[in-house]
Backbone of each chain as nested JSON, in Angstrom:
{
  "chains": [
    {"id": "A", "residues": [
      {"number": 1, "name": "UNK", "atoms": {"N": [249.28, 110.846, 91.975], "CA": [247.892, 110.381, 91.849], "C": [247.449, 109.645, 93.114]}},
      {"number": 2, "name": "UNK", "atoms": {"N": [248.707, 108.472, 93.734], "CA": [248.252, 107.905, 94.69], "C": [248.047, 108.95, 96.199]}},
      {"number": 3, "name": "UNK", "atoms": {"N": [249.025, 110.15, 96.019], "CA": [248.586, 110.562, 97.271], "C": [247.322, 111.581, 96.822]}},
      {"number": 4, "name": "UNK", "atoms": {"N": [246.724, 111.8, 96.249], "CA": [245.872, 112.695, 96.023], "C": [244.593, 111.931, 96.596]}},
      {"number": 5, "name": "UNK", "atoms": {"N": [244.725, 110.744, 96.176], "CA": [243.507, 109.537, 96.252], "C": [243.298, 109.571, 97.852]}},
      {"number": 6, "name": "UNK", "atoms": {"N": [244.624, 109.565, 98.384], "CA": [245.095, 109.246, 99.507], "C": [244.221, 110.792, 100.423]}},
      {"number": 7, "name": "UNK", "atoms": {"N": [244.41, 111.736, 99.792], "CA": [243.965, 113.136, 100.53], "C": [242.493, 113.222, 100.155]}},
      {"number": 8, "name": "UNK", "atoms": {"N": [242.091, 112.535, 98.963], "CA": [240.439, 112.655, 99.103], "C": [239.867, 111.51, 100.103]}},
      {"number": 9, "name": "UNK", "atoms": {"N": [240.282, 110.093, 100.355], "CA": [239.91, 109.702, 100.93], "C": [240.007, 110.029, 102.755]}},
      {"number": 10, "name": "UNK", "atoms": {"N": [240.839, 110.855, 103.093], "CA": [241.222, 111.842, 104.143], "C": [239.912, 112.758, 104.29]}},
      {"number": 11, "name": "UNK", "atoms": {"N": [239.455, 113.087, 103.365], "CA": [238.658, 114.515, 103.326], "C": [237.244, 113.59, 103.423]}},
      {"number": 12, "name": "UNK", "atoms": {"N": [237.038, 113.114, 102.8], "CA": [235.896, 112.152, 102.89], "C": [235.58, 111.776, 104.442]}},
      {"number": 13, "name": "UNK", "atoms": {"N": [236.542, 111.273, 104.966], "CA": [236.35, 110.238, 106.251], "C": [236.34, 111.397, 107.452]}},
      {"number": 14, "name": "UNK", "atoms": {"N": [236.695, 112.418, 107.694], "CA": [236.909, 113.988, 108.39], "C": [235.152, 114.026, 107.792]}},
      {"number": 15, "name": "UNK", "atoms": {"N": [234.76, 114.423, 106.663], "CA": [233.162, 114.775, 106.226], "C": [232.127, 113.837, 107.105]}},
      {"number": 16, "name": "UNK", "atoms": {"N": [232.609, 112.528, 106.999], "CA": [231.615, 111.51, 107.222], "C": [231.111, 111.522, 108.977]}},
      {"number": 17, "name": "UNK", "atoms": {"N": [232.814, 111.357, 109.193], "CA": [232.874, 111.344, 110.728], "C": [232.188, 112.88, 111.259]}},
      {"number": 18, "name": "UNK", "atoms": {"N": [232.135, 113.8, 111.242], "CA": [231.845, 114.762, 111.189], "C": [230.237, 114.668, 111.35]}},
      {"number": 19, "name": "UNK", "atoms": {"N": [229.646, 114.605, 110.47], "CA": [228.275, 114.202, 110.195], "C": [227.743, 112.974, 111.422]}},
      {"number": 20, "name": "UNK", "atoms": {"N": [228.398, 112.576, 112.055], "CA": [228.142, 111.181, 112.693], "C": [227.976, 112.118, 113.964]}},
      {"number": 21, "name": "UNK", "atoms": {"N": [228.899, 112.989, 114.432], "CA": [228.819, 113.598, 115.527], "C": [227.7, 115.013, 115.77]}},
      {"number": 22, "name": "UNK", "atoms": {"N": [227.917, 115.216, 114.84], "CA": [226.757, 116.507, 115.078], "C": [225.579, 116.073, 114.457]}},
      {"number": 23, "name": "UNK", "atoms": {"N": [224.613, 116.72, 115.334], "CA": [223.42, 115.998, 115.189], "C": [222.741, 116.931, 113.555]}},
      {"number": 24, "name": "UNK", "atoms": {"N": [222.063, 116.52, 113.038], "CA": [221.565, 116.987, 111.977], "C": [220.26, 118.145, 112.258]}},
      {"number": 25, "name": "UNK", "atoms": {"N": [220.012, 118.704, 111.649], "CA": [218.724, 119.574, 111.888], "C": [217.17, 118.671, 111.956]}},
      {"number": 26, "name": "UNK", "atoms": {"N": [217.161, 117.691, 111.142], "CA": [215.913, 117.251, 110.916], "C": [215.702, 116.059, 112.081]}},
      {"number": 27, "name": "UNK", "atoms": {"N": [216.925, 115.923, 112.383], "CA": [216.999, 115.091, 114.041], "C": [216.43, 115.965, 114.708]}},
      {"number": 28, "name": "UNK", "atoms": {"N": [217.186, 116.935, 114.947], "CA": [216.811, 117.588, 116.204], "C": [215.55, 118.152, 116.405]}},
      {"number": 29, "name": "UNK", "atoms": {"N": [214.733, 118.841, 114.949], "CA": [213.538, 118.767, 115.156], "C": [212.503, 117.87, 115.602]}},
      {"number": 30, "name": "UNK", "atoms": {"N": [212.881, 116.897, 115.059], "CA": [212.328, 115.613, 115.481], "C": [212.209, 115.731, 116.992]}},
      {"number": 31, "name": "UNK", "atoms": {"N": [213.879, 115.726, 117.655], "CA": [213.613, 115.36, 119.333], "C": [213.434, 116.332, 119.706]}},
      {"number": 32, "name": "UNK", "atoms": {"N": [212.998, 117.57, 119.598], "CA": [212.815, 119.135, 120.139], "C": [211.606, 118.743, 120.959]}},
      {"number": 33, "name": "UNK", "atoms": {"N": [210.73, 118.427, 121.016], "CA": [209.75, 118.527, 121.588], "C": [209.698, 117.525, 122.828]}},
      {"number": 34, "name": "UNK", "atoms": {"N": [210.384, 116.464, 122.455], "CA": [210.64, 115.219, 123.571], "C": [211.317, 115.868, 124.604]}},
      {"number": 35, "name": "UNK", "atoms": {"N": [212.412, 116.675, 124.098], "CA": [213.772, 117.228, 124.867], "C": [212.967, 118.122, 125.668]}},
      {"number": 36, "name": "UNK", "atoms": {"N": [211.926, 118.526, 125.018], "CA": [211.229, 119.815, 126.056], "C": [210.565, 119.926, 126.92]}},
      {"number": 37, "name": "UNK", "atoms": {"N": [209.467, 118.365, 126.423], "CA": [208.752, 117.744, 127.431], "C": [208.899, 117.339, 128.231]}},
      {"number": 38, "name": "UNK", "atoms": {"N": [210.343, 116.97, 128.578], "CA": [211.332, 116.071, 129.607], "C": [211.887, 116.793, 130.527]}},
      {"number": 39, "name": "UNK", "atoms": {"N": [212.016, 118.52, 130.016], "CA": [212.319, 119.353, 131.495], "C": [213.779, 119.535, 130.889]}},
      {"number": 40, "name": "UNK", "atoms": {"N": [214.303, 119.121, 129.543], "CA": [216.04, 119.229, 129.148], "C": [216.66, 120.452, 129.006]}},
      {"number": 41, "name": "UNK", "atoms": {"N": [215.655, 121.136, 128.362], "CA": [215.483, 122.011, 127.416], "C": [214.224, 123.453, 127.531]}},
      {"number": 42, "name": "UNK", "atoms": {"N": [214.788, 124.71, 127.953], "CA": [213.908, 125.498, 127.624], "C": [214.028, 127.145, 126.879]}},
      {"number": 43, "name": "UNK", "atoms": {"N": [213.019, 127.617, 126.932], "CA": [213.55, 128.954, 125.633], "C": [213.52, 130.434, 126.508]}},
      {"number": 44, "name": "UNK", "atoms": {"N": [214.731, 130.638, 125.94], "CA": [215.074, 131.679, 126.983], "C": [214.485, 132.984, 125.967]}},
      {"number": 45, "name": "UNK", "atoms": {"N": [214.73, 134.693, 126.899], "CA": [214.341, 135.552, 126.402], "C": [215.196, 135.937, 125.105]}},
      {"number": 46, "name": "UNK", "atoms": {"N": [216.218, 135.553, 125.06], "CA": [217.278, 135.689, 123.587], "C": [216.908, 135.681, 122.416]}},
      {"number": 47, "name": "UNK", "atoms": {"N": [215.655, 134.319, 122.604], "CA": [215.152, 134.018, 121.332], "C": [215.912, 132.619, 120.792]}},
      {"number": 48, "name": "UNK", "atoms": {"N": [216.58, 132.22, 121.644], "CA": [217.016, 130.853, 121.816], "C": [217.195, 130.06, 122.959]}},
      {"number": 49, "name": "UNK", "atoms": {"N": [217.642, 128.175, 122.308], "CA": [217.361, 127.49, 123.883], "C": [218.534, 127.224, 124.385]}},
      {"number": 50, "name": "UNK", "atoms": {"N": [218.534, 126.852, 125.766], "CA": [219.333, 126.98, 126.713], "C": [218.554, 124.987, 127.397]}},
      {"number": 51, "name": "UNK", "atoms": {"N": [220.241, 124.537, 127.59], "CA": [220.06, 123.127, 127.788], "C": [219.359, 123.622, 129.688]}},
      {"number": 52, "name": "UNK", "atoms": {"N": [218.763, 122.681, 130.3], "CA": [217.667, 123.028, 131.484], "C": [218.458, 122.27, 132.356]}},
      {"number": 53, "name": "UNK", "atoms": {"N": [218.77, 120.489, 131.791], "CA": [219.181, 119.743, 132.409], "C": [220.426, 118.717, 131.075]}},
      {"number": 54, "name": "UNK", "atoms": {"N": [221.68, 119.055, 131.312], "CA": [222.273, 118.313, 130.936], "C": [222.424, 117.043, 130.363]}},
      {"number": 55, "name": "UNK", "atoms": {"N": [220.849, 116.434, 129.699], "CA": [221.171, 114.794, 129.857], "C": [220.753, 114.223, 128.13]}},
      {"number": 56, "name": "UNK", "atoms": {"N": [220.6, 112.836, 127.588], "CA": [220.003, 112.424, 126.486], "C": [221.012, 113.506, 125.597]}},
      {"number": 57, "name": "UNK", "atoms": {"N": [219.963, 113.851, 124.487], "CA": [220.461, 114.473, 123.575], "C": [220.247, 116.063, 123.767]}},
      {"number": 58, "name": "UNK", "atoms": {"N": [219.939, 116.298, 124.723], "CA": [219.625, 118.113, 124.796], "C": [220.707, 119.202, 124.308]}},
      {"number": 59, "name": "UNK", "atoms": {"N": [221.798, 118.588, 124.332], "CA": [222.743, 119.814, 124.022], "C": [223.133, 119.386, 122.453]}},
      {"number": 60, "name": "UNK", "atoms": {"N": [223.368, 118.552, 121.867], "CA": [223.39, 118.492, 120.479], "C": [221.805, 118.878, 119.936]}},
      {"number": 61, "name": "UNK", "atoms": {"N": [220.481, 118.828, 120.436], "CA": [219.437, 119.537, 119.642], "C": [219.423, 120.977, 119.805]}},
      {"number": 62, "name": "UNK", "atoms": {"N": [219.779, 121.589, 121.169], "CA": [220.182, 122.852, 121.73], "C": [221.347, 123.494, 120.749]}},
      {"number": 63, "name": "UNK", "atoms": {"N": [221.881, 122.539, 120.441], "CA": [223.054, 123.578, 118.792], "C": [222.38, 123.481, 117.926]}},
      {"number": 64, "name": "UNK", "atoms": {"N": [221.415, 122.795, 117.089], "CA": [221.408, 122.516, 115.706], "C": [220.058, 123.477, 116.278]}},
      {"number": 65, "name": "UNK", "atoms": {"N": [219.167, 123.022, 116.959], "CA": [218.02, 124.436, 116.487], "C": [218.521, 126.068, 116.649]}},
      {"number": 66, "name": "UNK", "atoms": {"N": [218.879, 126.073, 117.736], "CA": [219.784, 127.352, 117.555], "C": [220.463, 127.949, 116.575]}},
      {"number": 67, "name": "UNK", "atoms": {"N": [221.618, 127.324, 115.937], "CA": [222.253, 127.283, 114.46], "C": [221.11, 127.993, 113.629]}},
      {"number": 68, "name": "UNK", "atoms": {"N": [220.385, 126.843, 113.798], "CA": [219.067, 126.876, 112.037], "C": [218.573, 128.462, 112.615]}},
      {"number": 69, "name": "UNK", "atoms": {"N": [217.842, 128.816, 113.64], "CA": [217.419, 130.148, 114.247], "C": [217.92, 131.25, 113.989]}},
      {"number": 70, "name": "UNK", "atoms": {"N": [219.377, 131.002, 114.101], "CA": [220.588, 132.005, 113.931], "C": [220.042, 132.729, 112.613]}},
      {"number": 71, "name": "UNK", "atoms": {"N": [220.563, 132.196, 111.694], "CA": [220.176, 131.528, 110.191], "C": [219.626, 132.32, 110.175]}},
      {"number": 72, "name": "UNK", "atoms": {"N": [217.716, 132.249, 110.34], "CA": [216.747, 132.934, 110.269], "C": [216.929, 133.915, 110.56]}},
      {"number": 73, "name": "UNK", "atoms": {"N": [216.954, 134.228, 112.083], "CA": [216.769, 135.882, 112.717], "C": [217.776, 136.534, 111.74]}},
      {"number": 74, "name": "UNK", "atoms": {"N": [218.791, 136.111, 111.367], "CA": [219.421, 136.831, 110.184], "C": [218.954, 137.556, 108.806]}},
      {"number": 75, "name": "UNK", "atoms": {"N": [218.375, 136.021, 108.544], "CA": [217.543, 136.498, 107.29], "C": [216.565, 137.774, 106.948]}},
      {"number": 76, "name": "UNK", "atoms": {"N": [215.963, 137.285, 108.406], "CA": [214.614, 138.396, 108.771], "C": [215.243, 139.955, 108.742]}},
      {"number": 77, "name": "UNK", "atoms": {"N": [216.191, 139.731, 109.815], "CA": [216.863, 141.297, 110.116], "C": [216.949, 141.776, 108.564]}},
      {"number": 78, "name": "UNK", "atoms": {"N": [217.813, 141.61, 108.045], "CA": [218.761, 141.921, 106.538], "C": [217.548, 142.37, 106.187]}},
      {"number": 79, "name": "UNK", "atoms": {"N": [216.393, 141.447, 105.639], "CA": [215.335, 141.596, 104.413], "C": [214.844, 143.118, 105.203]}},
      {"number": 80, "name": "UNK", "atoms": {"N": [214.901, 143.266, 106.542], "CA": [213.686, 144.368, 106.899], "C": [214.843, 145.635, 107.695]}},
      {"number": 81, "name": "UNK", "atoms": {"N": [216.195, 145.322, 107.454], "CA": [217.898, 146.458, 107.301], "C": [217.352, 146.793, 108.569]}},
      {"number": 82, "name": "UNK", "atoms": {"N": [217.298, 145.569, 109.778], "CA": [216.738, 145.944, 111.478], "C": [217.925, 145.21, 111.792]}},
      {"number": 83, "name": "UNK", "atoms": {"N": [218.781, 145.651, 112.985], "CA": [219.633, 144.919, 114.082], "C": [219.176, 143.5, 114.413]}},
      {"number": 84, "name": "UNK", "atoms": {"N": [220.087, 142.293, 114.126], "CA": [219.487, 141.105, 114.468], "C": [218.742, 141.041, 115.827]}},
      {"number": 85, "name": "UNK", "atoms": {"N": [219.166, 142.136, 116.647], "CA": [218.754, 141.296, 118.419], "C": [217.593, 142.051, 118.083]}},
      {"number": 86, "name": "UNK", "atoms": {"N": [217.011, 142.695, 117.357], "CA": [215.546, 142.75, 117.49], "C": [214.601, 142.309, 116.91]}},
      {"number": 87, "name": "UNK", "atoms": {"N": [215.071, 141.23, 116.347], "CA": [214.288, 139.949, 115.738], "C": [214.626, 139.16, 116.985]}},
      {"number": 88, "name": "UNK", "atoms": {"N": [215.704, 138.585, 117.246], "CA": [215.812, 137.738, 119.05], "C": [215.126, 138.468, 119.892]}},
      {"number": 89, "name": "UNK", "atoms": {"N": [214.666, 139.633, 120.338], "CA": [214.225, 139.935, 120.901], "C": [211.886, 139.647, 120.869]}},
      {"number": 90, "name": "UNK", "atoms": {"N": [212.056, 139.689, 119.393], "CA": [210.599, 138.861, 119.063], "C": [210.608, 138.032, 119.279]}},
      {"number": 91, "name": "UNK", "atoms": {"N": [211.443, 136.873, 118.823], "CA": [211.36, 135.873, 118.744], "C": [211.469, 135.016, 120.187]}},
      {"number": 92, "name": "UNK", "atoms": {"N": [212.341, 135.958, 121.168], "CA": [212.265, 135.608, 122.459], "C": [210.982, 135.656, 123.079]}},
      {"number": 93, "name": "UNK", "atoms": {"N": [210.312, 136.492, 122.826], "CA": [209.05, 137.402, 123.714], "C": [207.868, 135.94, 122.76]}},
      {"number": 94, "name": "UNK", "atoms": {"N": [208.049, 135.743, 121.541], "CA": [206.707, 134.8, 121.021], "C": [207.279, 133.102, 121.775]}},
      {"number": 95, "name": "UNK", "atoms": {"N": [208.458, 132.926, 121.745], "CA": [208.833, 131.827, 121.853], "C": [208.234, 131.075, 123.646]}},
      {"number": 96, "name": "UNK", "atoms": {"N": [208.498, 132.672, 124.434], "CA": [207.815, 132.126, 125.89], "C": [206.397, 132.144, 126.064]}},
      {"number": 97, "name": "UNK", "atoms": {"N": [206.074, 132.796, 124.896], "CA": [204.569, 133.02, 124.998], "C": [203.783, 132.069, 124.642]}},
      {"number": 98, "name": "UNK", "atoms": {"N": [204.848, 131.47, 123.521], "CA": [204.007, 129.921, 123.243], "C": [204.521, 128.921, 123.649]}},
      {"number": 99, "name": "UNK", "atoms": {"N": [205.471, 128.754, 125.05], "CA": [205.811, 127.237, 125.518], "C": [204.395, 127.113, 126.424]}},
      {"number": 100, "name": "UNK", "atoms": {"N": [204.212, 126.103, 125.919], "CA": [203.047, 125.255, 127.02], "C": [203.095, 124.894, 128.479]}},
      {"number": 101, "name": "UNK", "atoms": {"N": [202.481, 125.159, 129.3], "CA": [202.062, 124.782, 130.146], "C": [203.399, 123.475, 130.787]}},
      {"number": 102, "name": "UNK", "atoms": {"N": [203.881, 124.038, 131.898], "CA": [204.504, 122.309, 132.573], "C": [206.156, 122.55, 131.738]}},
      {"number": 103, "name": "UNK", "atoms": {"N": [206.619, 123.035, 130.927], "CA": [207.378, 123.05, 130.146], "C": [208.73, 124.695, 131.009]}},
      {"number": 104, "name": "UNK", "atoms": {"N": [209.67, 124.722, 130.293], "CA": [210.908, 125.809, 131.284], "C": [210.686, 127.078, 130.082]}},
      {"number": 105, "name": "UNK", "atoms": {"N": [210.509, 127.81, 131.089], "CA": [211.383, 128.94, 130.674], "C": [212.299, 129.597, 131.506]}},
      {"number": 106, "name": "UNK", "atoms": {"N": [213.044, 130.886, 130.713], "CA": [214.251, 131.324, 131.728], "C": [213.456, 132.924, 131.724]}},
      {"number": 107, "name": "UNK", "atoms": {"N": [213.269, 133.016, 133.517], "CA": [212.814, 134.676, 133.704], "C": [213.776, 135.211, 134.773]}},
      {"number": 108, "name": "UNK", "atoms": {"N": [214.281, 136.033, 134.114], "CA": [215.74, 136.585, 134.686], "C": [216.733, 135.748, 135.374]}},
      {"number": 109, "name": "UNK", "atoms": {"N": [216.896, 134.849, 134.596], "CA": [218.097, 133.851, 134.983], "C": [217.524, 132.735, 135.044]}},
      {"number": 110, "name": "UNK", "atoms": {"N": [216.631, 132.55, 135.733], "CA": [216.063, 131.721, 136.247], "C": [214.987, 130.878, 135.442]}},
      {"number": 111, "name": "UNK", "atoms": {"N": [215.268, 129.418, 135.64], "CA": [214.202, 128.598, 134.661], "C": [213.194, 128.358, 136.078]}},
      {"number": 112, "name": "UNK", "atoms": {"N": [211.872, 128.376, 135.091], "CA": [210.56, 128.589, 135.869], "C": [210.016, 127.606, 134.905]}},
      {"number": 113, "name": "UNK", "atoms": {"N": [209.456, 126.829, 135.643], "CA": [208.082, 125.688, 135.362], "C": [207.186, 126.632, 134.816]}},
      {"number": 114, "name": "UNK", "atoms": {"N": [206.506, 126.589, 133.316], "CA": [205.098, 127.539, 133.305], "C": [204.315, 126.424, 133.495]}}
    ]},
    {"id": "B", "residues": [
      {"number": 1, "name": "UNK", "atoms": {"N": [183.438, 202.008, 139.061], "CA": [183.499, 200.746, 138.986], "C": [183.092, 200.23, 137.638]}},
      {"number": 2, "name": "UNK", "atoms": {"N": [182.084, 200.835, 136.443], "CA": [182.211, 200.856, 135.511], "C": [183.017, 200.851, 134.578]}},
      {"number": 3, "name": "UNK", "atoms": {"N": [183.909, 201.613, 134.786], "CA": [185.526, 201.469, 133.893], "C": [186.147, 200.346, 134.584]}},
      {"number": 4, "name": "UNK", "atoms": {"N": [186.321, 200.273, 135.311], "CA": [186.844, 198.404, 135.915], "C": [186.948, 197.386, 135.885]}},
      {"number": 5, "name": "UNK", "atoms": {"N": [185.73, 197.496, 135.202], "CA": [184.711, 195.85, 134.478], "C": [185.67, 195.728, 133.262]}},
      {"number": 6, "name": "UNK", "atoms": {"N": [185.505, 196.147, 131.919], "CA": [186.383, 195.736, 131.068], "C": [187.739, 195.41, 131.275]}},
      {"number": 7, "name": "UNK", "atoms": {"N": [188.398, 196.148, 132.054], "CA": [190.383, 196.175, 132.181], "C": [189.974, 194.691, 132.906]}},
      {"number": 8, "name": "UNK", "atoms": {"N": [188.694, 194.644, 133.594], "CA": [189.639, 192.94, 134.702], "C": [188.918, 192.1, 133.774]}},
      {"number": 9, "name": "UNK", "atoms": {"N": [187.863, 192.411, 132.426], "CA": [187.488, 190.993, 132.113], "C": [188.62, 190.599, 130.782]}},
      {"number": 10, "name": "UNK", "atoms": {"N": [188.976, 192.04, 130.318], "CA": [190.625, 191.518, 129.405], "C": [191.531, 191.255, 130.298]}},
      {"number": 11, "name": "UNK", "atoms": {"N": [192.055, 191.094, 131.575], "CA": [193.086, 190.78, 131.755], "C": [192.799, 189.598, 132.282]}},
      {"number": 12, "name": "UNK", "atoms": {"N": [191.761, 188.641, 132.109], "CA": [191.372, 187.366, 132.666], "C": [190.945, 186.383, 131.362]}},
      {"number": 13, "name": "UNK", "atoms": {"N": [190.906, 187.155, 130.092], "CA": [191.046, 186.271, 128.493], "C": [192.608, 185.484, 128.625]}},
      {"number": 14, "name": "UNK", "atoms": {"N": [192.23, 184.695, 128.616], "CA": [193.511, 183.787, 128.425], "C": [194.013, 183.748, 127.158]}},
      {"number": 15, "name": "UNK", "atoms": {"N": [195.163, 183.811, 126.747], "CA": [195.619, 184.233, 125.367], "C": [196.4, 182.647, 124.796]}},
      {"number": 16, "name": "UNK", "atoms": {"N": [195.856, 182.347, 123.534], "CA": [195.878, 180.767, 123.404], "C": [196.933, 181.561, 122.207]}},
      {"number": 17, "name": "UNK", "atoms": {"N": [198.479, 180.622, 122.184], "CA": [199.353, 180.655, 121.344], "C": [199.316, 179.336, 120.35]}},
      {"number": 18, "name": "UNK", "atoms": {"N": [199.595, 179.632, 118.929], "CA": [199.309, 178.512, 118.419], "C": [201.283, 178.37, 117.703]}},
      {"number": 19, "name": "UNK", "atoms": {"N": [201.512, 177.249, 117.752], "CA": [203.119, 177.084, 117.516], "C": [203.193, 175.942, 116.966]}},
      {"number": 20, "name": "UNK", "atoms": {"N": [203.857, 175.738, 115.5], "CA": [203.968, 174.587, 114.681], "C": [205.138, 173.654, 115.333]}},
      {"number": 21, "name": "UNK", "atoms": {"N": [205.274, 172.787, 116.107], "CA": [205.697, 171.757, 116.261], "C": [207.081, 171.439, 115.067]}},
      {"number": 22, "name": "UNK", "atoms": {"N": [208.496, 171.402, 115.822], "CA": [209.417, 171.554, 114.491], "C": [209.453, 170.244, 113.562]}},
      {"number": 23, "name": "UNK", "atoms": {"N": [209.411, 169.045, 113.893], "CA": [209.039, 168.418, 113.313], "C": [208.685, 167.063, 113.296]}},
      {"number": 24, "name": "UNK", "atoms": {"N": [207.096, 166.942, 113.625], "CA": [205.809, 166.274, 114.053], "C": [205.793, 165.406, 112.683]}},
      {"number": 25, "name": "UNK", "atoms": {"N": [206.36, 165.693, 111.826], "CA": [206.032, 164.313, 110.353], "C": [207.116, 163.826, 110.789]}},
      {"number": 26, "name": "UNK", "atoms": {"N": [208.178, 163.996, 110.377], "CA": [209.062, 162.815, 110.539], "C": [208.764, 161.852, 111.201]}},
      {"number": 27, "name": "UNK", "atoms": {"N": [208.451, 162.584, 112.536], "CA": [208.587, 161.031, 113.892], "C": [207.293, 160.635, 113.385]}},
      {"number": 28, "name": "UNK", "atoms": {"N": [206.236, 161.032, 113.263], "CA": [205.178, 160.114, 113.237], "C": [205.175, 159.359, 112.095]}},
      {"number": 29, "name": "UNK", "atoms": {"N": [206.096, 159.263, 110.774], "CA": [206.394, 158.317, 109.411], "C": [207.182, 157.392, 110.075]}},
      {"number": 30, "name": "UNK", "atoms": {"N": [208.48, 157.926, 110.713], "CA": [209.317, 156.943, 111.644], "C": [208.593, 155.472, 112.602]}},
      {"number": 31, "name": "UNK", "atoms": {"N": [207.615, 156.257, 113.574], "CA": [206.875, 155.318, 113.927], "C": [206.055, 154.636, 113.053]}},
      {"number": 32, "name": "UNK", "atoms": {"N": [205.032, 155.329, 112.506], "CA": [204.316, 153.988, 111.768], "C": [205.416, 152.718, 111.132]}},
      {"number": 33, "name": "UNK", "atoms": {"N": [206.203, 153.385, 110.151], "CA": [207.079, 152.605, 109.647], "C": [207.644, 151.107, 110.712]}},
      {"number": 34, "name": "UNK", "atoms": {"N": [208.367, 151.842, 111.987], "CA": [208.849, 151.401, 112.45], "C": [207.694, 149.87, 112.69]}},
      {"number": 35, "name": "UNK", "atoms": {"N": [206.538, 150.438, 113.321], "CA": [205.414, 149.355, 113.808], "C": [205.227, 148.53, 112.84]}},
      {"number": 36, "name": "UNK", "atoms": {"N": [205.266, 149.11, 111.18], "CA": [205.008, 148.073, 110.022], "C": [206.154, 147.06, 110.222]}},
      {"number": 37, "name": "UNK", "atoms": {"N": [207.259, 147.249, 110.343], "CA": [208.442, 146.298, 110.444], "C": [208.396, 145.752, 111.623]}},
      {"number": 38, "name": "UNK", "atoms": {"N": [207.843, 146.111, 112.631], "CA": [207.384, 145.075, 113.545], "C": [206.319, 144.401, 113.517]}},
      {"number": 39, "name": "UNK", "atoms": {"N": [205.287, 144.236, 112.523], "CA": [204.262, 143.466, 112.581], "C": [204.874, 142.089, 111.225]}},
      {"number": 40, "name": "UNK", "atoms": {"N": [205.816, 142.817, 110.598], "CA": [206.361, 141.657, 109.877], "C": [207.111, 141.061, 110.439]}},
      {"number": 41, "name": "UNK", "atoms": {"N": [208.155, 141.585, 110.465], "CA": [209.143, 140.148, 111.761], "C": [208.387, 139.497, 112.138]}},
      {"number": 42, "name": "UNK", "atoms": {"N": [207.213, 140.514, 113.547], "CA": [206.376, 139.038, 114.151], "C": [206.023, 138.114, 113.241]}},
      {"number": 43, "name": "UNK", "atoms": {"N": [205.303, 138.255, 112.094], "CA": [204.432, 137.349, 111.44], "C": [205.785, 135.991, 110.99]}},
      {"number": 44, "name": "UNK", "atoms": {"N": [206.855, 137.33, 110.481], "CA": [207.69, 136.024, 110.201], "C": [208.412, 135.145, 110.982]}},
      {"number": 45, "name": "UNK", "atoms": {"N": [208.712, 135.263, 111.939], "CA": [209.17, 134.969, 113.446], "C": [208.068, 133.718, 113.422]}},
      {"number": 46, "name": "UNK", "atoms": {"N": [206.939, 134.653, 113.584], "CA": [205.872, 133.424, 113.848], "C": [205.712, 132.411, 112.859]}},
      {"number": 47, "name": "UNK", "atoms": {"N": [205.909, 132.619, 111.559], "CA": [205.871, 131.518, 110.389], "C": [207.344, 130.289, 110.635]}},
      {"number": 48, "name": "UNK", "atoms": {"N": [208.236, 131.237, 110.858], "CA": [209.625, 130.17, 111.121], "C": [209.386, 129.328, 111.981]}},
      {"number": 49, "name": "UNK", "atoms": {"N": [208.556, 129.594, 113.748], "CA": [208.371, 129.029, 114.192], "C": [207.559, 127.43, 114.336]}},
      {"number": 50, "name": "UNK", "atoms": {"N": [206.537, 127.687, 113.202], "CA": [205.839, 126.938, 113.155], "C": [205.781, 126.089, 112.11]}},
      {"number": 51, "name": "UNK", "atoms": {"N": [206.171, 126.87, 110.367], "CA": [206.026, 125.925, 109.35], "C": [207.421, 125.22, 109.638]}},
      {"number": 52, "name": "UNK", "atoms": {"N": [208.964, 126.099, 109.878], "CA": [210.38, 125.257, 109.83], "C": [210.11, 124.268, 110.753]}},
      {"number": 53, "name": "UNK", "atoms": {"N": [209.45, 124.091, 111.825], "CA": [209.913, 123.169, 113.138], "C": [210.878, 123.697, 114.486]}},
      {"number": 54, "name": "UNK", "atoms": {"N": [210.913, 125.443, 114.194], "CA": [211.916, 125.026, 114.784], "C": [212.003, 125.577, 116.195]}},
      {"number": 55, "name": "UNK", "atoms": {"N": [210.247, 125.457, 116.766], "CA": [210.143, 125.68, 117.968], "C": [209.327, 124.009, 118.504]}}
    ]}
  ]
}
């Protein structure tokens, strides 16, 4: 009994700690836009982001929106029995189309100020 | 030169062949189809983007 106690409280503290390090989704939405405005962060043709500049929190929001994206373009593909990269491939083509002004994108390798 | 006139104005009728195309439905169901499933993704692409947050 005592080591069992002993292995949930193991499993617990691995969960918790865990959670402490990776950033959450509703964080990262949150700083997505800061991260973007700042030059950290921009959206490549993939249909996902790519850290710009290494610094703050850009690469833990750069996993968790990505992740959640993944997710989606999945969803989408399946429901409509299409190859995921051609949902990334929309989603790439709308995603540069709607970064604003002053903000990165990546055009053939290369991040460009729009 | 009278007999002449007809032989050169038939051999200057251009002869129009008409030939059924082997098969002109398929691809054109293929495409529309195809474009319908691309106007949904976009829309949904575009809904993820904007109602999830996660652009």
């Amino acid at each position: 009994m005592k080591q069992l106690l002993q292995m949930f409280a193991l499993v617990l503290a691995f969960g918790v700690s865990a959670s402490v390090f990776a950033m959450g989704l509703d964080e990262a939405k949150q700083k997505l836009d800061d991260v973007k405005q700042q030059g950290l962060v921009g959206e490549t043709p993939t249909g996902y982001l790519e850290v710009v500049r290494d610094q703050g929190a850009a690469k833990e929001v750069v996993k968790a929106i990505n992740s959640a994206r993944r997710d989606e373009y999945k969803r989408i593909a399946e429901k409509h029995n299409i190859p995921v990269l051609e949902v990334e491939t929309v989603a790439g083509k709308k995603a540069m189309e709607r970064t604003p002004d002053g903000q990165f994108i990546q055009v053939n390798g290369e991040w460009v100020k729009k | 030169m009278t007999v002449m006139l007809p032989l050169a104005l038939a051999a200057c009728t251009p002869t129009v062949q008409m030939a059924a195309p082997k098969e002109p439905i398929t691809i054109n169901l293929n495409v529309k189809i195809k474009h319908e499933i691309y106007v949904k993704v976009d829309k949904e692409v575009e809904d993820m983007f904007s109602e999830k947050g996660l652009f």
